[in-house]
N, C-alpha and C positions, 0 to 999 in steps of 0.2 A: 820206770819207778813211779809210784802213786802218788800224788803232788794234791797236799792240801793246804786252802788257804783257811787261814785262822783269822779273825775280825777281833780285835781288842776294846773295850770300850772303858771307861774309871773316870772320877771327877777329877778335876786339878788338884797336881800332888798327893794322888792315890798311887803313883809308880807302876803306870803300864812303859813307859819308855826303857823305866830302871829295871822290871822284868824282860822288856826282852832283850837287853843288854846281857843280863843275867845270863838267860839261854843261850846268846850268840859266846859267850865268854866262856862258858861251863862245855858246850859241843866243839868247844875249841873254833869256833866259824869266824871267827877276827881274826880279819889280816897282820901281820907285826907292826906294820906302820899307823894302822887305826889303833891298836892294842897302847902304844906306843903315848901318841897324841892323848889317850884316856886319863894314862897315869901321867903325862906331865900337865894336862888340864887341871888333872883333881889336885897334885900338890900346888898349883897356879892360888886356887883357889883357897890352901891350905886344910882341905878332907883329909883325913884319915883314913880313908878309905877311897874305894875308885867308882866313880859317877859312871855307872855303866849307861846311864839315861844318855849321853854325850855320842852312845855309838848311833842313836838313831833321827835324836833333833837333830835336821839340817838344817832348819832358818836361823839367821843367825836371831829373829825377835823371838823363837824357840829357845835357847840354847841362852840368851840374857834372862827371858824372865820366866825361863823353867818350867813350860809350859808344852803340848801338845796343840799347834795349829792348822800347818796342811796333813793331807794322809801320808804319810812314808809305807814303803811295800819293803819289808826285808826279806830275803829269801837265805835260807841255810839247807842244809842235809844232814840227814843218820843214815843208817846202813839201812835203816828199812824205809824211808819215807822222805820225800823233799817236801818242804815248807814254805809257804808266802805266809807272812804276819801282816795286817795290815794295821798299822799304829796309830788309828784315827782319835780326833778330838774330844774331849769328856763333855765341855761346855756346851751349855743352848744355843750360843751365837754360833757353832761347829756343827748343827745339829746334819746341815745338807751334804758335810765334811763324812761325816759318823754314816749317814744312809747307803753314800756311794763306796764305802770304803768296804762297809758289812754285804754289801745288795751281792756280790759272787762272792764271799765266803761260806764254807761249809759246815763249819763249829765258829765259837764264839767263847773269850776269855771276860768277862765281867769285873772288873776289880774292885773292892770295896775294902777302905782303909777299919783294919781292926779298930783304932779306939776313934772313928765318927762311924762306924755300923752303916746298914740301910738308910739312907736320903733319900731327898727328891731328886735327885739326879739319877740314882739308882733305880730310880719306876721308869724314868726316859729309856734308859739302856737298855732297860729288860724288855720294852715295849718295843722299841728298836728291832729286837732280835724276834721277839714276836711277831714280829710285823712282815718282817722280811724271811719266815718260817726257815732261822736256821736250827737246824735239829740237834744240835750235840751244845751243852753250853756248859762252862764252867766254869762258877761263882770263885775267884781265887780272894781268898781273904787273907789281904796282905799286911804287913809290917808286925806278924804277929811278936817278933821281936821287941817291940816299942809297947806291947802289955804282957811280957814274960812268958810269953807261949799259952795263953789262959784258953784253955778248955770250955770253962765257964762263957767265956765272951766267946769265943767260935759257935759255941750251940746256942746264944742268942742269936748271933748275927743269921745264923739258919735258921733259926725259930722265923725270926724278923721276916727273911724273903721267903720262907716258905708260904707264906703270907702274901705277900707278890704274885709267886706262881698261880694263887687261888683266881686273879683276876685275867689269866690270857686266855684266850680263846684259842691256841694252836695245842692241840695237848698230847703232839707224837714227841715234843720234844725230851729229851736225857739232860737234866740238870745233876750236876756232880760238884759238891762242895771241898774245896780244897784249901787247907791253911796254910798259906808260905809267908817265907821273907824275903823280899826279892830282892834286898841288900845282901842280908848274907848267906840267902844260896838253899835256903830250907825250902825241900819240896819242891824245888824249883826242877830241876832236872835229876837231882839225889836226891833220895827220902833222908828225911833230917830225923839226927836223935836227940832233937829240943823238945819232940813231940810223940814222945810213945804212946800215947793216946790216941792218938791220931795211925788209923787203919790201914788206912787207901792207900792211891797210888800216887807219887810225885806226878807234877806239870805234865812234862814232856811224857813219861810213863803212859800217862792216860791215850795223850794222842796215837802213841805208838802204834797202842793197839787198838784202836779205831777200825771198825771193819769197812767197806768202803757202802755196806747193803746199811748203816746204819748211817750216814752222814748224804750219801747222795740219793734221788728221786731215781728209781729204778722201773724198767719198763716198759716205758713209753717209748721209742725213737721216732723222733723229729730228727729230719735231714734236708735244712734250708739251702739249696742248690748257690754255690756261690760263683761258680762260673763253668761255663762249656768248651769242654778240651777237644777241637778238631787240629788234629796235627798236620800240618801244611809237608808230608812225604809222602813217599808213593808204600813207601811201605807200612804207614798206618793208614793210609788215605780215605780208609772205611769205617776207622775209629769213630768214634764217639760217646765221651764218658764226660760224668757229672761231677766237679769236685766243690767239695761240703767237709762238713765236720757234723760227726753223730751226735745228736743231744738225748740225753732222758734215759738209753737203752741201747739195743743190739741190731743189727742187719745182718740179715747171712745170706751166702746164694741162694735161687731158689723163694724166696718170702715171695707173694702174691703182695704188692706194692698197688700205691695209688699216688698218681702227681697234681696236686692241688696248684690252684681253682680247677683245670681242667677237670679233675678226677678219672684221669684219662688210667685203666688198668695196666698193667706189665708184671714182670718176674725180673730180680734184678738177677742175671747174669755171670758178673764179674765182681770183685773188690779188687782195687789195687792199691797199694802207698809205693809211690814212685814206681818201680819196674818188678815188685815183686806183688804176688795173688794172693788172697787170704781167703778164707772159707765164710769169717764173719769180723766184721767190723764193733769194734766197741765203742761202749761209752764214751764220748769225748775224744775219737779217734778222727784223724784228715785223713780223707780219703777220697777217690775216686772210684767211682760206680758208674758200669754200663746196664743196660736194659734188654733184656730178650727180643724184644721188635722197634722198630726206629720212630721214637713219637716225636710230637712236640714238646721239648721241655728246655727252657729258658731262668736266666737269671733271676733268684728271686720266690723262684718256686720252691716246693715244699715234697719231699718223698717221703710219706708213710707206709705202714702197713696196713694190708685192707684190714677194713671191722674195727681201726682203730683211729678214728679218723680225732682230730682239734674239733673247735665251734671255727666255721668264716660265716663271717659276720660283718656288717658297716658300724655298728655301735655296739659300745662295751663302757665299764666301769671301773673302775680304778683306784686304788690308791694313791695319791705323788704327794711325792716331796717335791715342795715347790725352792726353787735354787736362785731365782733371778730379784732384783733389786724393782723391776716394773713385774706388777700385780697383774698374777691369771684373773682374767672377768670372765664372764660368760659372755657368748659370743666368739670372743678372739680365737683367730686362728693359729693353727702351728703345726709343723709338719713332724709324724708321727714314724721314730725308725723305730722300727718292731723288727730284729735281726737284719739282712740282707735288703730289706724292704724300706722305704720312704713313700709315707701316704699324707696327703694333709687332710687336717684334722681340726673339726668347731669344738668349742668348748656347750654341749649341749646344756647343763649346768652343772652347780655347784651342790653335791646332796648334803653334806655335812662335812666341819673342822673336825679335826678328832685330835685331842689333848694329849701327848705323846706320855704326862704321869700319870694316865691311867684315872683321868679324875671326868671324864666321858667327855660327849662331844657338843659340838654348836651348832646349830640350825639357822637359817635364815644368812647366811655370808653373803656377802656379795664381793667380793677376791679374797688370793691368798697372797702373803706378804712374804720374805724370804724366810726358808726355814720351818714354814706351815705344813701340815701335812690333812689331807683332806680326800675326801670322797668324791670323785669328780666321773660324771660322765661325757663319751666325745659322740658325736657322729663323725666319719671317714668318705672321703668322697671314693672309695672301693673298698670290697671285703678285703681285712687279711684271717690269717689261719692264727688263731692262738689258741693257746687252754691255761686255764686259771693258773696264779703264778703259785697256788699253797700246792698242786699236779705236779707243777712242771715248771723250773724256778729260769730257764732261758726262753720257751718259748710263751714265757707268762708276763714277761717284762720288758720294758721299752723306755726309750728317751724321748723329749719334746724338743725339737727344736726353734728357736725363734725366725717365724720366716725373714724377717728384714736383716738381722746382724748375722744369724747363723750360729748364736749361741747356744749351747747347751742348757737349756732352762730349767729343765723339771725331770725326774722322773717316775715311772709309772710301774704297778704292781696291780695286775686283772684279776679282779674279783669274779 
């Protein structure tokens, strides 16, 4: 079944938690004992109604002050598609919260409260999702219950970001504007009859039908070799296959192949997943691959098709979200995992801040402070194989890690 993740973005108490409570509540995907715990919360608290927001704040300084602060991942199913929601934070101090939560999703929900419209928060999120070129995004314009279902204000609020759109520079993206109430269930996963004005399709509806050539980077297959299978019998004793997971596109027996850095040629062979064969490996598929003749191919490595080669390269450029509390400088080192791969990596410099409202950028930095997001170029003490992350959104991207603690510090999106 085709598994998408969706990235959520809204400012405090715009109700993305209380949406996708909604959704978990309406596909029936709450257990009875969370269902349970909901309604004796909200009569706790004396509502009238059921604080669906309660199925997904898990901290409890979440859950006191009504708020969005680490990412939650929910996952539900329909009969046609499984879901991860990732229900990341609206606020600026969240902002490295919001990058990591959106950076593997493949659509994006935007939420903008009907009677405060487009903010400054709103140019973050939208830049956000520009940034990290997710292609399917839908502006859901909530509590339209709380201004009587107005027509009038939904076609400002879309006059407003269409306005927005004018400023991003990724322009394959599908914006679809959708007016719900994510309290009472309008448009949310049922089209509501508060809004017979209103066209389209409910929430869920839209994603349903999502085709997968319109949300993921089709094409390309990268296949970072993630380990080599010699089976210690006598009855494979001549085995030798490569197990990876497919990114970007397709491998089928037969492709005319190339194994980076080597760039050593071959034809693969075989596919196998566990003990059965396949003709061709998909998208996002683990799998094991043998090769036509016995080369050298090692941990790490990379199998293309010929004539379709990445850039390997020792220097590149960058976008990062910087995530660490000690400031990126130029100079400082950090070790660069680019998939399977760990290389260390200089901070060659700093080209430009870039102001996530869309109000341009800074020159002349000299570090980034948590939460920044900036123009950075590295050198590598050896090539690795990448292509731009707007190409190819896994082997385009990367994490920093701190060499001394081994923290997660930043990470990276290859221009």
């Amino acid at each position: 079944m085709e598994v998408i993740k969706i990235a959520t973005a809204g400012s405090v108490d715009d109700g993305k938690s209380t949406l996708i409570g909604r959704i978990l509540y309406d596909t029936k995907s709450l257990t009875t004992d969370k269902l349970e715990a909901i309604e004796k919360t909200s009569k706790q608290r004396g509502y009238d109604y059921l604080d669906f927001s309660l199925a997904t704040d898990g901290l409890v300084a979440e859950r006191e002050q009504g708020i969005t602060i680490d990412v939650a991942h929910i996952y539900f199913s329909t009969a046609k598609k499984s879901y991860i929601i990732a229900d990341t934070p609206g606020h600026v101090e969240y902002t490295r919260n919001m990058v990591t939560g959106a950076s593997t999703s493949q659509a994006s929900i935007i939420l903008i409260d009907a009677r405060k419209g487009v903010i400054e928060q709103t140019n973050r999120h939208f830049f956000i999702n520009n940034l990290l070129r997710i292609k399917d995004v839908v502006v859901a314009i909530n509590k339209m219950d709380l201004v009587d279902y107005s027509e009038e204000i939904y076609n400002k609020i879309k006059a407003d970001f269409s306005e927005l759109m004018s400023k991003r520079d990724y322009q394959d993206q599908k914006i679809t504007f959708i007016p719900v109430s994510a309290l009472k269930g309008d448009n949310v996963v049922n089209k509501s009859n508060n809004m017979p004005w209103y066209k389209g399709q409910a929430l869920l509806e839209h994603f349903e039908q999502l085709d997968k050539a319109d949300i993921f980077n089709m094409g390309t297959p990268r296949f970072p070799v993630q380990y080599v299978i010699r089976p210690k019998t006598e009855e494979f004793h001549d085995f030798r296959g490569y197990a990876g997971k497919v990114y970007g596109g397709e491998l089928s027996v037969g492709d005319d192949i190339l194994v980076l850095p080597s760039k050593t040629r071959s034809k693969i062979k075989e596919i196998y997943f566990y003990d059965q064969k396949y003709q061709t490996a998909s998208r996002r598929s683990s799998v094991t691959i043998t090769l036509e003749n016995d080369i050298n191919v090692s941990r790490g490595d990379m199998i293309v098709k010929e004539g379709d080669l990445p850039t390997i390269d020792k220097e590149f450029t960058a976008n990062v979200c910087w995530m660490d509390s000690t400031q990126l400088v130029p100079g400082a080192k950090y070790v660069v995992q680019h998939g399977v791969n760990k290389v260390l990596a200089k901070v060659d410099r700093i080209n430009h801040k870039i102001h996530p409202d869309y109000s341009g950028i800074e020159k002349d930095v000299t570090g980034l402070g948590v939460n920044d997001i900036a123009s950075v170029t590295f050198k590598l003490n050896k090539p690795i194989f990448y292509d731009q992350f707007k190409n190819h959104r896994t082997n385009g991207s990367f994490i920093l890690i701190d060499t001394q603690s081994n923290n997660t510090v930043g990470a990276g999106f290859i221009q």
